[in-house]
BAPA-142858 format. One line per 4 residues: for each residue x, y, z of N, C-alpha, C. Coordinates in steps of 0.001 Angstrom, whole numbers. Layout:
BEGIN
X:Y:Z:X:Y:Z:X:Y:Z | ... .
***
This chain:
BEGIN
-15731:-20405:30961:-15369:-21445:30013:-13855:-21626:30011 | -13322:-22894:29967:-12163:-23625:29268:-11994:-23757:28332 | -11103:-23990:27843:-10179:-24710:26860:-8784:-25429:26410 | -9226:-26262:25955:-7782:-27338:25631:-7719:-28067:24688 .
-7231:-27567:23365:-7302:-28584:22413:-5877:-29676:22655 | -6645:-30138:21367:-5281:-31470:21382:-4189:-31065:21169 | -3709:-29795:20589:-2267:-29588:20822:-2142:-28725:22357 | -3180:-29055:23644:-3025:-28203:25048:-2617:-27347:24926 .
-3097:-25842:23823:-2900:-24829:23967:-3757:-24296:25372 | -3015:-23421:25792:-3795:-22386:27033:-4786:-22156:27090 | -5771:-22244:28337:-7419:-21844:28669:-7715:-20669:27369 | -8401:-20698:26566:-8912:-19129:26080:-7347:-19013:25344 .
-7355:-19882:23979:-6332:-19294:23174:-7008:-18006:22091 | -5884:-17083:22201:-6537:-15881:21575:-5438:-15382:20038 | -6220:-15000:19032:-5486:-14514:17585:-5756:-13788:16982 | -4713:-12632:16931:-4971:-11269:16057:-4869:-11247:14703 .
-5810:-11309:13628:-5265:-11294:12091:-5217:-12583:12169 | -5698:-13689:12757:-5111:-15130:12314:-3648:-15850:13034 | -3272:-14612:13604:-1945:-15234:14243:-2074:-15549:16127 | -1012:-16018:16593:-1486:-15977:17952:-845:-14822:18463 .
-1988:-14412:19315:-1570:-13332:19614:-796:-13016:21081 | 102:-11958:20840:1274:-11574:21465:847:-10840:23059 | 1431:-10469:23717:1301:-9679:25480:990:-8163:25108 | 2058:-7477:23902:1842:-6659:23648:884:-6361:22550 .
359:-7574:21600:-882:-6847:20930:-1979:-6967:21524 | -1988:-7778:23026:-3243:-7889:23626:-3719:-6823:24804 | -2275:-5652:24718:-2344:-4347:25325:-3378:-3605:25626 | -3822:-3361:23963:-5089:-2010:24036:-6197:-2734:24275 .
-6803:-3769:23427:-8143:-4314:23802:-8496:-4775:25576 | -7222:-4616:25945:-7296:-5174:27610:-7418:-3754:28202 | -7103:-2725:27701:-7539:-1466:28300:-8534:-480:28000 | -8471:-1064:26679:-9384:505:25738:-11206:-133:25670 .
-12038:-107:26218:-13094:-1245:26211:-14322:-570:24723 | -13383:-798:23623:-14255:-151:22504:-13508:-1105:21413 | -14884:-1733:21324:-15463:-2719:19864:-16309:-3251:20401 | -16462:-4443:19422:-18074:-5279:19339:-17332:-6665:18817 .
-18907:-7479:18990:-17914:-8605:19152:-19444:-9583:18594 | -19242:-11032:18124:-19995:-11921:18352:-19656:-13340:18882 | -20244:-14031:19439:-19652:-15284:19564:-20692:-16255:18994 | -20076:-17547:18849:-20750:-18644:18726:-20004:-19901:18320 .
-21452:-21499:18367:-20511:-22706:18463:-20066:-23138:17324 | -18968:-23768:17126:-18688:-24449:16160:-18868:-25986:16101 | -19832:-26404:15062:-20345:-27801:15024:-19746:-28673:13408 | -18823:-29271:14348:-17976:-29615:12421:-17646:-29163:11656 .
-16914:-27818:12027:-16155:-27073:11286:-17285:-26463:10823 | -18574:-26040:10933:-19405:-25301:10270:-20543:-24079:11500 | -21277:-23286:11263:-21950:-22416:11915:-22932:-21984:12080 | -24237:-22195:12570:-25250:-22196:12301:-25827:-20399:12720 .
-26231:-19979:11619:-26588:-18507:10931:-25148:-18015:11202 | -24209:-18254:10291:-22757:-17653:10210:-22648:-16384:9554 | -24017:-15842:8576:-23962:-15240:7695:-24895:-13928:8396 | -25406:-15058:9654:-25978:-13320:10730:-25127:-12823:10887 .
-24396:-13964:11748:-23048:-13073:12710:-22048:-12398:12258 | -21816:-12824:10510:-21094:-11758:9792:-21839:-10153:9400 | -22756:-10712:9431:-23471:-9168:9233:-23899:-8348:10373 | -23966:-9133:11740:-24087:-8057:12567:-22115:-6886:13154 .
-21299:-8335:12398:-19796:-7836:12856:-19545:-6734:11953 | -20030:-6717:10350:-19955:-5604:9813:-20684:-4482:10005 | -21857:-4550:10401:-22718:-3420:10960:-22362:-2972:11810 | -21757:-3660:12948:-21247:-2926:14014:-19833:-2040:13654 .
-18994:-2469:13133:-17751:-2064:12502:-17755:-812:11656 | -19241:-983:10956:-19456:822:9987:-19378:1609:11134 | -20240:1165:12058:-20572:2050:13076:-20059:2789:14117 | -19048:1706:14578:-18026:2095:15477:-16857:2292:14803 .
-15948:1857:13638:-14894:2463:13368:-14927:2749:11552 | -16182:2848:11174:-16169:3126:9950:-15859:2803:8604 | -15301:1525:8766:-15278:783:7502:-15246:-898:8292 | -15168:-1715:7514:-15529:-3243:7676:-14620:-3898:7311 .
-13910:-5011:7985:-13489:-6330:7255:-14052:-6671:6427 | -13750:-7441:5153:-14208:-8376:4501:-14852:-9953:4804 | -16038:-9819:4551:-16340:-11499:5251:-15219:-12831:4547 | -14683:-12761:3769:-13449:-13275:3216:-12193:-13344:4423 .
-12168:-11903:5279:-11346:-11624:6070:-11599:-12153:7394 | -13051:-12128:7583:-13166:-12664:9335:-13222:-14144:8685 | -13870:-14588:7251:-13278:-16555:7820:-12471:-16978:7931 | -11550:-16174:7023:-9915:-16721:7069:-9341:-16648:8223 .
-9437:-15208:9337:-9090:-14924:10430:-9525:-16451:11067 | -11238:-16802:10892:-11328:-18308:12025:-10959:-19245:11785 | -10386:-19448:9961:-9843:-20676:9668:-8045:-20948:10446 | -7689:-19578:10383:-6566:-19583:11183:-6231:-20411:12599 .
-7419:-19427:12919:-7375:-19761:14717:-7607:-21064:15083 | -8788:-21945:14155:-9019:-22580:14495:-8452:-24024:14385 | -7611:-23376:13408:-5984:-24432:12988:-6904:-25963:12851 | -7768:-26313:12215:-8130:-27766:11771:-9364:-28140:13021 .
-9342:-27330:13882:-10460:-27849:14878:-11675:-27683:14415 | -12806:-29042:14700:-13926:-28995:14178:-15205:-28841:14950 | -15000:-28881:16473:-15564:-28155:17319:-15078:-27251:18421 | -15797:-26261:18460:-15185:-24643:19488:-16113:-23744:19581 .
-15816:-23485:20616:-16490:-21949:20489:-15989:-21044:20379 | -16321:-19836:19570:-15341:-18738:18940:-15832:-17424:19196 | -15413:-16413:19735:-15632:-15199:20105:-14616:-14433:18899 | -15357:-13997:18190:-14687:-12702:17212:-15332:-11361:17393 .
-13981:-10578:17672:-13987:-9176:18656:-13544:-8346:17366 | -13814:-6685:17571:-13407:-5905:16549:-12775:-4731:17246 | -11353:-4617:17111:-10924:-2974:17869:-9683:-2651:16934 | -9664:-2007:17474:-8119:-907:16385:-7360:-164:18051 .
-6175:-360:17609:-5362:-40:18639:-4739:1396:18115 | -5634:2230:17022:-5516:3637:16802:-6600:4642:17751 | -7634:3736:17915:-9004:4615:18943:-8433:4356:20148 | -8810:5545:21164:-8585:5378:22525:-8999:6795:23040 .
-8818:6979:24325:-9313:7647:24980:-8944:9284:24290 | -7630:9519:24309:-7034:10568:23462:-6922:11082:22248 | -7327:9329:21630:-7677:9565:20131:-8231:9117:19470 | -9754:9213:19857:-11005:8781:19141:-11561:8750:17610 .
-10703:9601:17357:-11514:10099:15886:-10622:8966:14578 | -10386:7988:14611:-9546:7116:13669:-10580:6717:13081 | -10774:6714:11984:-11255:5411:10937:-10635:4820:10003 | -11543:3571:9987:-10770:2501:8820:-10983:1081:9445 .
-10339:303:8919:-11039:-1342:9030:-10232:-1381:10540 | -11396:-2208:11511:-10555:-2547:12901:-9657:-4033:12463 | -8909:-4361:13674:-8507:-5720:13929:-9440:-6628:14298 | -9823:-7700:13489:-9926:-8829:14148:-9299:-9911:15492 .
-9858:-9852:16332:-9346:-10936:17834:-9920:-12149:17304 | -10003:-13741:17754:-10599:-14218:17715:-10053:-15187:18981 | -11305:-15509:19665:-11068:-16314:21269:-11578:-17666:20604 | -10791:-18831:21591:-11075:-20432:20670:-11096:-20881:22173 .
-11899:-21672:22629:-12332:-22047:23682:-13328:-23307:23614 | -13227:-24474:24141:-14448:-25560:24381:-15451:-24877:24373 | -16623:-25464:24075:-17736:-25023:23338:-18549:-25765:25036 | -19137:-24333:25607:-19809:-24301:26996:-21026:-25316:26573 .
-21905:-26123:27654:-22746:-26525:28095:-24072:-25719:28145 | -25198:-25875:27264:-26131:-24995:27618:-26780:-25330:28635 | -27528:-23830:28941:-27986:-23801:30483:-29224:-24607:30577 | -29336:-25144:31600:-30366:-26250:31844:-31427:-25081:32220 .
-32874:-25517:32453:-34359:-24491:32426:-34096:-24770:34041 | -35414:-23994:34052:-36048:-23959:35383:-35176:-22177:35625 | -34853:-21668:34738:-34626:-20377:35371:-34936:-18948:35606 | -34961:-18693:37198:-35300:-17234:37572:-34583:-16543:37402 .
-35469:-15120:36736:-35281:-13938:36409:-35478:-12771:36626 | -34711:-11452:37430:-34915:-10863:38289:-34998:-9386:37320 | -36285:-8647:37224:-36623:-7539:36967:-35897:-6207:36984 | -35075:-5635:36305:-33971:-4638:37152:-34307:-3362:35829 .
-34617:-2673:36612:-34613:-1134:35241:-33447:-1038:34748 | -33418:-882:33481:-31870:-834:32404:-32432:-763:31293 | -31514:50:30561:-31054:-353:29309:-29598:-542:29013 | -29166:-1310:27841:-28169:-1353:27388:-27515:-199:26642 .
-26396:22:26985:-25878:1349:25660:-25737:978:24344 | -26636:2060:23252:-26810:1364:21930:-26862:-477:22001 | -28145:-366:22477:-28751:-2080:22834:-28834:-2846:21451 | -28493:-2008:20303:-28622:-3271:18425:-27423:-3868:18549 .
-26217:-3219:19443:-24776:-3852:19140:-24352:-4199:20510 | -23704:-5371:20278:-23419:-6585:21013:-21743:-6175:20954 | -21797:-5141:21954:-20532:-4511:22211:-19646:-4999:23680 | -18752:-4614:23496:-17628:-5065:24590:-18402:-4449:25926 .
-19027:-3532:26252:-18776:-2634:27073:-19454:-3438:28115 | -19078:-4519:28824:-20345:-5648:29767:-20297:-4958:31302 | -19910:-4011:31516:-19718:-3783:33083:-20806:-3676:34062 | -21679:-3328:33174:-23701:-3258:33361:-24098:-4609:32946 .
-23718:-5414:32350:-23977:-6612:32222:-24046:-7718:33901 | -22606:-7899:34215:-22204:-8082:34625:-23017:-7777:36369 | -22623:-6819:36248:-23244:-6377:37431:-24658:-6075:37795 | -25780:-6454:36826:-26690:-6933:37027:-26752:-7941:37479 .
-26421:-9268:36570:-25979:-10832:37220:-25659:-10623:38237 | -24965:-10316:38751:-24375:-9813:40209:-25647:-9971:41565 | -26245:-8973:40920:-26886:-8090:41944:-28068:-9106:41698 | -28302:-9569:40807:-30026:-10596:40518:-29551:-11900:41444 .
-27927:-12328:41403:-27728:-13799:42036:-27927:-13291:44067 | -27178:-11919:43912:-27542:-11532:45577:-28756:-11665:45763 | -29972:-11333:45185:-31085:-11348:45834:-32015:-12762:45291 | -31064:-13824:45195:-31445:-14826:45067:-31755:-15409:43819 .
-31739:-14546:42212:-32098:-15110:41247:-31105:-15510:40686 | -31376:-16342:39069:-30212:-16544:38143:-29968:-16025:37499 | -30357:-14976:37063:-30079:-13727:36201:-31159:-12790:36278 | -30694:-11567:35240:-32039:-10457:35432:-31953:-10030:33674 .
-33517:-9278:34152:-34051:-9088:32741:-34684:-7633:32294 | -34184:-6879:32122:-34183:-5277:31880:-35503:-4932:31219 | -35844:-3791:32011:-37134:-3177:32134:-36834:-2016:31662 | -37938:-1241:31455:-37981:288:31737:-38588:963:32421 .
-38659:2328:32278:-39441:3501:33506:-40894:2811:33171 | -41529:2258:32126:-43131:1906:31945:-43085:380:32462 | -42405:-404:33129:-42468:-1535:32948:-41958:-2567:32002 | -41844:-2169:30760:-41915:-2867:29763:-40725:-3117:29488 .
-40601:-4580:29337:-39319:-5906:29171:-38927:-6040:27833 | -37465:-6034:27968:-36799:-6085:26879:-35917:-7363:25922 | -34582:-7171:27334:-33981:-8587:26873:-32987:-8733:28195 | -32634:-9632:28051:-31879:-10531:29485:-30464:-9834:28921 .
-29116:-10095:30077:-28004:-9948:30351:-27330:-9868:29368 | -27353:-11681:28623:-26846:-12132:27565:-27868:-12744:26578 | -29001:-12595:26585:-30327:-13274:26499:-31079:-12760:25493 | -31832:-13239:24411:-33678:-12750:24097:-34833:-13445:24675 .
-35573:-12640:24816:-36717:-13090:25699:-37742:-14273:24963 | -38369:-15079:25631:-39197:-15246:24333:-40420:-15660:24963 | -41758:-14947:25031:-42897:-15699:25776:-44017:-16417:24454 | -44542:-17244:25387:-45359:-18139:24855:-46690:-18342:25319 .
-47720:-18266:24352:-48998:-18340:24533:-49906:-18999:23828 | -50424:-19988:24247:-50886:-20624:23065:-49916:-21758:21888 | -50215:-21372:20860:-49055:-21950:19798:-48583:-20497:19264 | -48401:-19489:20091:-47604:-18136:19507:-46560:-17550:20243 .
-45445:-17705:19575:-44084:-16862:20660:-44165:-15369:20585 | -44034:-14613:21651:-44234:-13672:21430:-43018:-12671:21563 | -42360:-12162:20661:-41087:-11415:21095:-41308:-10153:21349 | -40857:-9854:22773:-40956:-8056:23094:-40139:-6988:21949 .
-41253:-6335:22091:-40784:-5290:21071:-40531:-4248:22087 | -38968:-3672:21720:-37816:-2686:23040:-36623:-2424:22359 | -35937:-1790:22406:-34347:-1220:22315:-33884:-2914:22537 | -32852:-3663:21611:-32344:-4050:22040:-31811:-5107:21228 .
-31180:-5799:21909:-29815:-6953:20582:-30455:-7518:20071 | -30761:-7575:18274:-31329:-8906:17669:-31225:-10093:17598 | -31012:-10969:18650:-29778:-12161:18385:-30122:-12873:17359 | -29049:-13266:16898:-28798:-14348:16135:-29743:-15613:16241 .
-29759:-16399:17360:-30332:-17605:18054:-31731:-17400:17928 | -32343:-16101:18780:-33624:-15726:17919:-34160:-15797:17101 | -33177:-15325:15900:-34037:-14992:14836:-33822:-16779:13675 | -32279:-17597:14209:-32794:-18820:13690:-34167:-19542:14317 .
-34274:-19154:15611:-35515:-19926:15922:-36935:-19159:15103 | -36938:-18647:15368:-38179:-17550:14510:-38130:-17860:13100 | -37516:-18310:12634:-37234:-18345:10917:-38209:-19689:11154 | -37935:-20604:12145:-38107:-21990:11486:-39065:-22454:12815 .
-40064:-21766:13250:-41531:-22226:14130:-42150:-22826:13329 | -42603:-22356:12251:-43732:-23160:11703:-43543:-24589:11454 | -42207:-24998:10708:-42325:-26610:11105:-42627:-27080:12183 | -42398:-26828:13414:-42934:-26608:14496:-44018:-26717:15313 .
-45472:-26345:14328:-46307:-25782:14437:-46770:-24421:15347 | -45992:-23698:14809:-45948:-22644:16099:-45628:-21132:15402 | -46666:-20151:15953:-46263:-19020:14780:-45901:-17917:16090 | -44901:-16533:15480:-44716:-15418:16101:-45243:-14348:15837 .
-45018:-13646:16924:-44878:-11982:16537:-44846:-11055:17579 | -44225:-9767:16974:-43605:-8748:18349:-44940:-7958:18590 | -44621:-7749:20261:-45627:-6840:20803:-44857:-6512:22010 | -45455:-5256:22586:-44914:-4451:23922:-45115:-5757:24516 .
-44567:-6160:25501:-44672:-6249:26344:-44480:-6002:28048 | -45163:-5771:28685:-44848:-4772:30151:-44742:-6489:31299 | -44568:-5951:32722:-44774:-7110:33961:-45959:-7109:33654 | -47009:-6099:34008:-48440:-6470:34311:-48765:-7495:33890 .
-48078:-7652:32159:-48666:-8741:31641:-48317:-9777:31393 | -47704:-10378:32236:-46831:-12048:32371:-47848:-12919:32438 | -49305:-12309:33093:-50538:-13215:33279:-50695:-14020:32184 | -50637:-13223:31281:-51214:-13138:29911:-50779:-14362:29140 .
-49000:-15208:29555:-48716:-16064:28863:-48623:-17228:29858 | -47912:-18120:28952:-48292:-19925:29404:-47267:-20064:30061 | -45951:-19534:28616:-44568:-19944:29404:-43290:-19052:28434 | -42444:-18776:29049:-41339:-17822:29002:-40105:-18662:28955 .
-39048:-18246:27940:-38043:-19253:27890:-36856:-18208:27445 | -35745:-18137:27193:-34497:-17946:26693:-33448:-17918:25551 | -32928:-17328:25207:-32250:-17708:24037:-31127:-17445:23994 | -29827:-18034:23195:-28858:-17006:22777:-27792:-18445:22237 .
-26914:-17917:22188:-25944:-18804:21283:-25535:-20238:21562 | -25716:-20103:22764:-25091:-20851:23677:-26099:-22051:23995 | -27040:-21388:24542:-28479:-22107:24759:-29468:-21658:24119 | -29439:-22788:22924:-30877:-22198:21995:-32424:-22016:22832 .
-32589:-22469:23732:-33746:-22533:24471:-33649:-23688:26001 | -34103:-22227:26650:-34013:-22783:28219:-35290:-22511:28838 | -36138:-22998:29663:-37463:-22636:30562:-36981:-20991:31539 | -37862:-20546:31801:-37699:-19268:32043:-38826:-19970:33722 .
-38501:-19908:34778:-39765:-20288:35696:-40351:-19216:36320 | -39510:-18246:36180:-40481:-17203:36872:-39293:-16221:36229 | -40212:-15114:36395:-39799:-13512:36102:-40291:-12618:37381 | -39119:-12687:37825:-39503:-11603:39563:-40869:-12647:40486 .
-41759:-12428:40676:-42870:-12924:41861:-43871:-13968:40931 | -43450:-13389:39481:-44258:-14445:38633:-44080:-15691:37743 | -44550:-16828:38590:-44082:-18478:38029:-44617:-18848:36860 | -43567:-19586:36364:-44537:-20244:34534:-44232:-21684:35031 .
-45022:-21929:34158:-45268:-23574:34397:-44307:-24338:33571 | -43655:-25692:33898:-42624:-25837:33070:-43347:-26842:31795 | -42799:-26630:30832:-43172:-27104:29589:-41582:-27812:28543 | -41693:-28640:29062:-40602:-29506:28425:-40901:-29637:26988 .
-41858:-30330:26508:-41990:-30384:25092:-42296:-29092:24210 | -42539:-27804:25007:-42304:-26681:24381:-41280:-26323:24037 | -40322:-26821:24803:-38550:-26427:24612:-38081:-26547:23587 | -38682:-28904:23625:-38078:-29437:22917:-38126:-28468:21366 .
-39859:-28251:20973:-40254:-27860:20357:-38760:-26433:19508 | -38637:-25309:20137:-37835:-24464:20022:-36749:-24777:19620 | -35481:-26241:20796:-34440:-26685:20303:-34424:-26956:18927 | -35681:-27577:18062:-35606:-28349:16948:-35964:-27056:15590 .
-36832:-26147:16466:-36649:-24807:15215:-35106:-24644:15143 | -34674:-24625:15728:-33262:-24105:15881:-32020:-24687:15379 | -32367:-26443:15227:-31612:-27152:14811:-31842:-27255:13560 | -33013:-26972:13059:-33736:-26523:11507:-32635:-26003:10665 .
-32026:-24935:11866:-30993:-24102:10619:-29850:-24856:10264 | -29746:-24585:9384:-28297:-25803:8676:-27011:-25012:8691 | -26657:-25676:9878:-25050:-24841:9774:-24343:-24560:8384 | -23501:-23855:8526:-22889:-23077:7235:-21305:-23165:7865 .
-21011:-23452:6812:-19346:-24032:6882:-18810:-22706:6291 | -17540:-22626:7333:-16353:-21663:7675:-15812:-20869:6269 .
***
């Protein structure tokens, strides 16, 4: 992703505390690869489930450095950054430049980062997904640490796919790269139940199926049983819902008005202003 607002600040303008940030406060987070982070779009100055993504930034924050910003503190931090802009996409990161390799044991509230960037293009369907044994480290938090991320994508585009989708020693599927899974059967989505990130995007779509006409619920799911559904699709901040066409050797059929279906749970949720 790019970025350029109307005052042509730099690709990926970045702000610590609300301010822009400096060479040297962007030191440790460029070396030390410990915090957590969420992103998402901004649609008219407002956020749709803003009040997840604050609660997964404080959950992660007890966890990793032991006390929390104030949600008072991360809006103000985006009202900063975002200096009057009413669409962006915003990555808010959490680290303290007291933790590091030598000196782990700090607690207390981290720093807020916040990245301001044009708001990406979601991914168009039709996409393959390549099977790869993984898990994520501590898979509930949507942490910095992408190097396994990354290099899955990698390795799924070498052997020809568009991404991959983490398994375990039994088979059984979890969640994509950057992704939640979501299969479909019938009029029922079915979300794998596994170790792994609750997203946000998920769980607005899941809130709001039934207008829809369309109900959920979690179950194992393994490969064996891909038979089992109609059609498999995608999720995450970026792209509320994309076609999934195959998972490794096995094709789904494409279902456009199922999508549509999903996009509009999703648009259900009523953004929430900054």
């Amino acid at each position: 992703m790019t970025a350029a607002d109307e005052e042509e600040r730099l690709p990926g303008s970045v702000y610590i505390e609300g301010a822009p940030a400096t060479a040297d406060g962007l030191v440790h987070p460029a070396l030390v690869g410990y915090g957590a982070y969420s992103s998402f779009r901004v649609e008219d100055g407002a956020v749709r489930g803003l009040e997840l993504h604050l609660k997964r930034l404080a959950g992660a924050a007890t966890e990793l450095f032991g006390a929390t910003p104030s949600d008072a503190r991360f809006r103000e931090s985006m009202r900063r950054a975002l200096d009057g802009r009413m669409e962006a996409w915003l990555r808010v990161s959490l680290f303290s430049p007291d933790i590091g390799h030598r000196s782990p044991s700090w607690i207390g509230e981290p720093r807020v980062m916040i990245g301001v960037f044009d708001p990406p293009a979601p991914l168009a369907g039709g996409i393959r997904v390549q099977p790869q044994l993984h898990q994520r480290f501590l898979p509930h938090i949507k942490h910095v640490a992408t190097l396994d991320l990354i290099r899955a994508r990698r390795a799924a585009r070498a052997a020809g796919f568009d991404d991959a989708l983490f398994v375990d020693g039994q088979g059984k599927v979890s969640e994509g790269t950057l992704w939640n899974l979501g299969l479909v059967t019938g009029d029922t989505v079915v979300w794998p139940q596994a170790p792994m990130l609750d997203g946000v995007t998920r769980r607005l779509i899941d809130a709001n199926l039934a207008g829809q006409g369309l109900r959920s619920e979690r179950a194992e799911v393994r490969l064996e049983d891909l038979s089992q559904f109609d059609a498999a699709f995608l999720c995450n901040s970026a792209t509320p819902a994309a076609s999934i066409a195959a998972i490794g050797d096995h094709v789904f059929a494409e279902r456009p008005e199922l999508i549509a279906r999903l996009n509009a749970a999703w648009t259900a949720a009523m953004p929430e202003p900054i």
